[in-house]
C-alpha positions as CSV (number, residue, x, y, z in Angstrom):
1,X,-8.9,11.4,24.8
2,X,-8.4,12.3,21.3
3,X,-10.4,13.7,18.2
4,X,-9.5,13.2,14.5
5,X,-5.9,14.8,14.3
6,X,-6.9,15.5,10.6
7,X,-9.3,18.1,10.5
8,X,-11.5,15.5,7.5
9,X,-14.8,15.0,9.2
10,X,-17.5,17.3,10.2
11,X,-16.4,17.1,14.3
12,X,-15.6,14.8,16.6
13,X,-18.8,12.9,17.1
14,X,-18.6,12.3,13.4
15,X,-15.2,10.5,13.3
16,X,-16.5,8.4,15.7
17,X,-19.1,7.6,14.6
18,X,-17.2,6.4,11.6
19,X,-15.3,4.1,13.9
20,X,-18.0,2.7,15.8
21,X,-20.7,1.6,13.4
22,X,-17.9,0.5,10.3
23,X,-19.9,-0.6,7.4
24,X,-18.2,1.5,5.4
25,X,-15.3,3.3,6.3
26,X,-14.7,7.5,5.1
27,X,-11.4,8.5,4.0
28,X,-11.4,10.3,7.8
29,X,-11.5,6.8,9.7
30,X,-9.1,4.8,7.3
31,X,-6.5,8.1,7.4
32,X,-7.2,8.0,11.4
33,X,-6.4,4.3,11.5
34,X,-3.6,4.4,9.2
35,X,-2.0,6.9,11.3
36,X,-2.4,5.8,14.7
37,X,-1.8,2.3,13.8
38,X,1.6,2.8,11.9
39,X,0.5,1.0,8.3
40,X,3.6,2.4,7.3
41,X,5.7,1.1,10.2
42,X,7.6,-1.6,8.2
43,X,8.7,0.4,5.4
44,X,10.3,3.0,8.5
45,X,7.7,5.6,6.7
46,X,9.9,5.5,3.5
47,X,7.2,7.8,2.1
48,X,6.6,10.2,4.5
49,X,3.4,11.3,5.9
50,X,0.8,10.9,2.4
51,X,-1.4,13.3,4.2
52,X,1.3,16.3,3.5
53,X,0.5,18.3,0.7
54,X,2.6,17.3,-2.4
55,X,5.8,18.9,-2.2
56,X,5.6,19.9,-6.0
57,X,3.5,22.2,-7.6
58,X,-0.1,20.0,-8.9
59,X,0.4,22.2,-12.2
60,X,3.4,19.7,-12.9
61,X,1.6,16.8,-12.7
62,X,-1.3,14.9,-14.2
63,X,-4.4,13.2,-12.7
64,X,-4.3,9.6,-11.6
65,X,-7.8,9.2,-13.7
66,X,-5.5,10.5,-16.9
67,X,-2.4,8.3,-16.1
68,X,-5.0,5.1,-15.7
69,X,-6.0,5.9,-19.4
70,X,-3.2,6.3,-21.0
71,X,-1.9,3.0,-19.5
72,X,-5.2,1.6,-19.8
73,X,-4.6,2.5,-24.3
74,X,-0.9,1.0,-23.9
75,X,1.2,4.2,-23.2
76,X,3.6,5.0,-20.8
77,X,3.8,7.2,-17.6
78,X,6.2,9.0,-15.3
79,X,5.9,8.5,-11.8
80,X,8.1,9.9,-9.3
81,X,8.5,9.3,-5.6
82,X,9.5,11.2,-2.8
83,X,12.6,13.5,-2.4
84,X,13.1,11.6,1.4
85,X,13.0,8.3,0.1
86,X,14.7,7.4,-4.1
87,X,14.0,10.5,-5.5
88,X,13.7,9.1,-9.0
89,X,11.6,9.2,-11.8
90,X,10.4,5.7,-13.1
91,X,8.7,5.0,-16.8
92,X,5.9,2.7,-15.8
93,X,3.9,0.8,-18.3
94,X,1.3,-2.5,-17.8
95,X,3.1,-5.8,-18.8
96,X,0.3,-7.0,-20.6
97,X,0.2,-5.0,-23.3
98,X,3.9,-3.9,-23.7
99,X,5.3,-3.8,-27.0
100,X,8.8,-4.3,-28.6
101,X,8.6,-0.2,-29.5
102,X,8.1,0.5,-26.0
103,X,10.9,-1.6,-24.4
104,X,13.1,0.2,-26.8
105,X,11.9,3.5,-25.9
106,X,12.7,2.5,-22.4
107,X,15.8,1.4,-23.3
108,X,17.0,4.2,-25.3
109,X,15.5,7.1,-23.4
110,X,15.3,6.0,-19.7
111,X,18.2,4.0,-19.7
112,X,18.4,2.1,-16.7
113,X,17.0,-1.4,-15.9
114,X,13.7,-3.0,-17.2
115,X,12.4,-4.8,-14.3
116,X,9.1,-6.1,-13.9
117,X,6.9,-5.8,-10.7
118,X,4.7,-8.8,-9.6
119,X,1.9,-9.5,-6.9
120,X,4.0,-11.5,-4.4
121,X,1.3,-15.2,-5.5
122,X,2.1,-14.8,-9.0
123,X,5.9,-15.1,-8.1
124,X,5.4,-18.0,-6.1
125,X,3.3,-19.8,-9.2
126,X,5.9,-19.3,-11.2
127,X,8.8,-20.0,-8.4
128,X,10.3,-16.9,-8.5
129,X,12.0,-17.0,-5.0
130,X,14.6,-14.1,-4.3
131,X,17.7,-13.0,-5.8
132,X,19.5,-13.1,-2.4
133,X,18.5,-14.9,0.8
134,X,19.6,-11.4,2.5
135,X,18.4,-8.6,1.2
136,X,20.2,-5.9,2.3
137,X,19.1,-3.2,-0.1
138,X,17.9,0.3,1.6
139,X,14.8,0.5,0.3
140,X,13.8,-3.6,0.0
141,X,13.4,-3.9,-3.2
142,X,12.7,-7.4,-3.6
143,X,14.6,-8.6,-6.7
144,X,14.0,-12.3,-7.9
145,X,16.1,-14.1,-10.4
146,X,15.7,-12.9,-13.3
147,X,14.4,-14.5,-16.2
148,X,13.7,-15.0,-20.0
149,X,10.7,-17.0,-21.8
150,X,11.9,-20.4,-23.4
151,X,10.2,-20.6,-27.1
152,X,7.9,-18.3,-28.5
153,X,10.3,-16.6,-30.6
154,X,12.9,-15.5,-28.1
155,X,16.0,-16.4,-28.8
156,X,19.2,-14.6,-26.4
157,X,16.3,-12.7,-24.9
158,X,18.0,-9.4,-24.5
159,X,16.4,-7.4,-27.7
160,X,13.4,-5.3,-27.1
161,X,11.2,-8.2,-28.9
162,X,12.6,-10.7,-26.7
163,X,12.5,-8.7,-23.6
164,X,8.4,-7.6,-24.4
165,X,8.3,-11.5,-24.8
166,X,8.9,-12.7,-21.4
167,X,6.9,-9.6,-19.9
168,X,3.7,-10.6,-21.9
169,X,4.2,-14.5,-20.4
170,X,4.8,-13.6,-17.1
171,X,0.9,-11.9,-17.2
172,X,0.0,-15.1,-19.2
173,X,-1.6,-17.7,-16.1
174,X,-0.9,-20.8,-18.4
175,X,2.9,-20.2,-18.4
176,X,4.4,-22.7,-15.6
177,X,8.0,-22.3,-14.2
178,X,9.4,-24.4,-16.8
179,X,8.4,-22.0,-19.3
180,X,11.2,-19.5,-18.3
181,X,14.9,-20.3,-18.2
182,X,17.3,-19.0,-15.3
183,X,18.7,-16.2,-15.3
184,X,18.3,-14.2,-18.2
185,X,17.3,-10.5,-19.2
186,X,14.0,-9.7,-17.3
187,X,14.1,-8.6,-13.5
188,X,11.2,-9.3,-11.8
189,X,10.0,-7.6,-8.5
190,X,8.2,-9.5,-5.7
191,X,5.9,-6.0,-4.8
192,X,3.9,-6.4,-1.0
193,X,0.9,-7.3,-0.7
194,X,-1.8,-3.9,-0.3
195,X,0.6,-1.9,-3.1
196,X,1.2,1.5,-2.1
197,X,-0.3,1.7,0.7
198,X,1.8,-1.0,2.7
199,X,5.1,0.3,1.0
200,X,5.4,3.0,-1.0
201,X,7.3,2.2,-3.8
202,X,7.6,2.1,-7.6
203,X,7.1,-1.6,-7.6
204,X,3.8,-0.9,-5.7
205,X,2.8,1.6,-7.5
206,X,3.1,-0.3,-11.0
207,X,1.2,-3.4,-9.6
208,X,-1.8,-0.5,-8.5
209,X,-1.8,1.1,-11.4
210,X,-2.1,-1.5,-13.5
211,X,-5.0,-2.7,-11.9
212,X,-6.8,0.5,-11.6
213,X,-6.1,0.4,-15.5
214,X,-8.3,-2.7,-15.6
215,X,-5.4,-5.1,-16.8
216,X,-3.4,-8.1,-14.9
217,X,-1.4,-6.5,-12.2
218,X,1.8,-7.1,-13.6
219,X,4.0,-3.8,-14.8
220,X,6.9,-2.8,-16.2
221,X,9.5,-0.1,-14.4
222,X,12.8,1.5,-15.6
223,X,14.5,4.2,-13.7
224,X,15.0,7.3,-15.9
225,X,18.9,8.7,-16.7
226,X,19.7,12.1,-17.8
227,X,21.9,11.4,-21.1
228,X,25.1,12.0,-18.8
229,X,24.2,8.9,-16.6
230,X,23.4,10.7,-13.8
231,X,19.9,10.5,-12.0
232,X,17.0,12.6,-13.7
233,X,15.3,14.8,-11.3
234,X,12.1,16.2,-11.2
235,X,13.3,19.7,-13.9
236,X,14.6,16.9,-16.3
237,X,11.3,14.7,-15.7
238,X,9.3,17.2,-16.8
239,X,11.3,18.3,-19.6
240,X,10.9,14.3,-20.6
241,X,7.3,14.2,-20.3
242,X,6.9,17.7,-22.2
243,X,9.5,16.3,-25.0
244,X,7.7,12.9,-25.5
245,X,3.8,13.2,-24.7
246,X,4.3,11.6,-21.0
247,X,2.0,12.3,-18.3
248,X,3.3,12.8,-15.0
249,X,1.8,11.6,-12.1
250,X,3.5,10.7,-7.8
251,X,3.1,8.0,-5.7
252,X,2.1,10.3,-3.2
253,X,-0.8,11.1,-5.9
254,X,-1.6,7.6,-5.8
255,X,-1.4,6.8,-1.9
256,X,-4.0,9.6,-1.9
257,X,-6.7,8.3,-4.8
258,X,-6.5,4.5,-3.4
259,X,-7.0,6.1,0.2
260,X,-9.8,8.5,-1.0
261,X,-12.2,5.9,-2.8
262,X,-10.7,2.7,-1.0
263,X,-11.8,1.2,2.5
264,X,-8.9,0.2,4.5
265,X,-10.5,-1.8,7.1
266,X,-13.3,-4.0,7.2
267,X,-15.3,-5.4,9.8
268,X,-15.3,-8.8,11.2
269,X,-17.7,-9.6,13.6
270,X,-19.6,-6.9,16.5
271,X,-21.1,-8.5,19.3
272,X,-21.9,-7.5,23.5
273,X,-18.9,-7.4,25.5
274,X,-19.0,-7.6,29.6
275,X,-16.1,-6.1,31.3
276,X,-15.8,-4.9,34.9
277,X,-16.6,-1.6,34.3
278,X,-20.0,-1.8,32.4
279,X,-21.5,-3.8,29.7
280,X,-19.8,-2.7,26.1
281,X,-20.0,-3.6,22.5
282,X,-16.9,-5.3,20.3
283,X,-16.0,-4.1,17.1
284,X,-13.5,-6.6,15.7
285,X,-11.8,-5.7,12.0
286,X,-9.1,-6.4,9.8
287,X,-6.7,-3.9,7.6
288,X,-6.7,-4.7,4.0
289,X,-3.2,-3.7,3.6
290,X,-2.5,-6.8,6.1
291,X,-3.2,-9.4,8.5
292,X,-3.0,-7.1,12.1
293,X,-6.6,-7.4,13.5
294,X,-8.2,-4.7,16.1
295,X,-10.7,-4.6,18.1
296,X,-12.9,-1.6,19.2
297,X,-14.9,-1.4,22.1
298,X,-18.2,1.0,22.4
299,X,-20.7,2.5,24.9
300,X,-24.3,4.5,24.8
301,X,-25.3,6.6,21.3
302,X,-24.6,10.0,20.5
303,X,-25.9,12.8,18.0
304,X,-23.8,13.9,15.3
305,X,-23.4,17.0,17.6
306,X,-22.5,15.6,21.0
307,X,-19.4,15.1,22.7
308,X,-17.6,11.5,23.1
309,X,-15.1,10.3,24.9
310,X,-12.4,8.5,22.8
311,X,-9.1,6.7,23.6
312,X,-6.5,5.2,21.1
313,X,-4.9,2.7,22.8
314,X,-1.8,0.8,20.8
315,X,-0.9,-2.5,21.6
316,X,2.3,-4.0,22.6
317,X,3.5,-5.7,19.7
318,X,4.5,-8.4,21.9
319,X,1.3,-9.6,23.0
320,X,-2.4,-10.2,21.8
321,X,-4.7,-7.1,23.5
322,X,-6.3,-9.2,25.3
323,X,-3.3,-10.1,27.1
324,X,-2.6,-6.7,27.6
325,X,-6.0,-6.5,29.2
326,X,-5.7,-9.5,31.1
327,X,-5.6,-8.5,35.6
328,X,-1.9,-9.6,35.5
329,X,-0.8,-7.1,32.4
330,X,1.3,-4.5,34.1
331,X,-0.7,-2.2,31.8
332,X,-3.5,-3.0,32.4
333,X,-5.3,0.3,34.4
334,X,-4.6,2.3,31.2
335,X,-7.1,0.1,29.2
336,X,-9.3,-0.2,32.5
337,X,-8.9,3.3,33.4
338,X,-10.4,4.3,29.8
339,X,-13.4,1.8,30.0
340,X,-14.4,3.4,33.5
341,X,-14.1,6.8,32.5
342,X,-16.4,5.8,29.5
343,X,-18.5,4.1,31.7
344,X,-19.2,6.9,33.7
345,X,-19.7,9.1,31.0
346,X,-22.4,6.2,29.4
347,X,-20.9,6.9,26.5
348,X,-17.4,6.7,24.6
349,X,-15.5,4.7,22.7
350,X,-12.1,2.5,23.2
351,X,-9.7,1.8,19.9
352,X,-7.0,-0.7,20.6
353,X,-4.7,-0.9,17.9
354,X,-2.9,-4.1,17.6
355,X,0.4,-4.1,16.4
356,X,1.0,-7.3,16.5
357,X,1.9,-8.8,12.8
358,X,-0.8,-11.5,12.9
359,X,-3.2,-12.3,15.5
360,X,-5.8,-15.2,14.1
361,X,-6.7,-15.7,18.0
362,X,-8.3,-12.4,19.1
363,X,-11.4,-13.0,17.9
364,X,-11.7,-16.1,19.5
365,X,-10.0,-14.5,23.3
366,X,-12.9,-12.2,23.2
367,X,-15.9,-13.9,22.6
């Protein structure tokens, strides 16, 4: 039996509570999920954990609300990752209002490549399939062919102009694949679906922050050089951002607004469940970050100051729960052995999370 490992709600009863009656989820129940669950698991926590403190001093950087303005206005921002995963510093701006003056700063004072992040749906409307069939890049960054616009003024496409060119159309929904010739000077990056908090990456984080700006979520990243060529770390970011008017902001910054004001669960269907320990009640909801579905199982009412028994069950990723609960399931007491000791109690609660990718047939096994 478990309580929230995160300290965030008032006591126990109140994390559960969260859990059990999910209209709207806290920032206590979506951390809670995330970390039992594994949101991160595909990405092999690439991140880290994003309820650590920041391992840099908050004086160095800016607010997320300040870094949405200035890219909301058309300027540029630093964001930087983790020391455990890239390590890097990336100038970020929103494709749809980048300018021939900014691909030329990029060029001349970042130095490394211009690529351009895109929701995974508008690379498929535009047939932007990946670079290699095998991608065998650390970190999965999920190159496409690269690309330049036909017409409208471009002509080799490599000059800032032309490069600001092909940005602007790929935000542009009119433009059709035949609007883009094959390859050519703009990179773009197929980013995962739920942004930073399914992966936590610069091509995440330029697809979020460019919606939380209020434009099309479609950015533009560069990796930033010290003059020598080398890597600029976090003394020579700062320096950067100082030297040019550049806020600074992390994607661990950013994991932490989205998961502050954003819901990452949300609740399917809740309806009376008989098992052979007691009569219980169903919770059935979906993560917004993906397809798994999971399914929580209640008993009795509480006060906000009693005691509840609570069990996080996770799945086998190789079957539906409810074939782990199934009498043949050779674990099935420890599901059964939780929904008796609730039942004795006349009150608790049962979380199994799935970890199976998709599972479009659980709500139907448990009706």
């Amino acid at each position: 039996m478990k309580h929230c490992p995160h300290g965030l709600s008032k006591g126990w009863v109140q994390w559960q509570n969260c859990i059990v009656h999910f209209p709207t989820l806290c920032k206590c129940t979506s951390l809670c999920l995330q970390a039992f669950s594994g949101t991160f698991a595909d990405e092999k926590r690439e991140f880290g954990n994003p309820l650590h403190d920041v391992p840099m001093s908050e004086s160095m950087l800016s607010s997320i609300e300040s870094a949405l303005e200035d890219l909301a206005q058309g300027k540029m921002v630093i964001v930087v990752d983790d020391e455990n995963r890239e390590n890097e510093g990336d100038l970020v701006a929103v494709a749809e209002t980048i300018t021939a003056e900014s691909i030329n700063f990029m060029v001349t004072h970042a130095r490394g490549l211009i690529c351009a992040p895109l929701p995974d749906d508008r690379c498929d409307a535009l047939g932007l399939h990946q670079m290699v069939p095998n991608n065998t890049d650390p970190h999965q960054t999920a190159f496409t062919i690269s690309v330049d616009l036909r017409g409208g003024g471009v002509t080799t496409g490599i000059s800032a102009a032309d490069r600001a060119a092909t940005l602007r159309a790929l935000v542009d929904e009119s433009k059709q694949p035949a609007d883009f010739s094959r390859p050519g000077h703009v990179f773009p990056l197929r980013a995962r679906p739920g942004g930073v908090l399914r992966r936590a990456g610069h091509t995440e984080a330029a697809i979020d922050l460019a919606r939380l700006a209020g434009k099309s979520p479609v950015g533009v990243i560069v990796e930033i050089l010290n003059p020598d060529g080398s890597m600029a770390r976090l003394p020579e970011l700062i320096a950067m951002g100082q030297r040019h008017d550049l806020k600074i902001i992390s994607i661990e910054q950013l994991i932490a607004f989205r998961m502050k004001r954003e819901s990452l669960i949300v609740l399917l269907d809740s309806f009376p469940y008989q098992s052979a320990e007691g009569d219980f009640t169903a919770h059935v909801f979906k993560q917004t970050t993906s397809n798994q579905v999971h399914v929580a199982f209640t008993m009795g009412a509480w006060g906000e100051d009693d005691d509840v028994l609570v069990r996080v069950q996770s799945g086998d990723p190789r079957r539906s729960i409810m074939d782990e609960m199934a009498p043949d399931y050779q674990q099935r007491s420890t599901y059964h052995k939780a929904m008796k000791t609730i039942a004795e109690a006349c009150r608790g609660v049962l979380v199994c999370l799935n970890q199976r990718p998709e599972d479009p047939s659980l709500l139907d096994a448990i009706v």
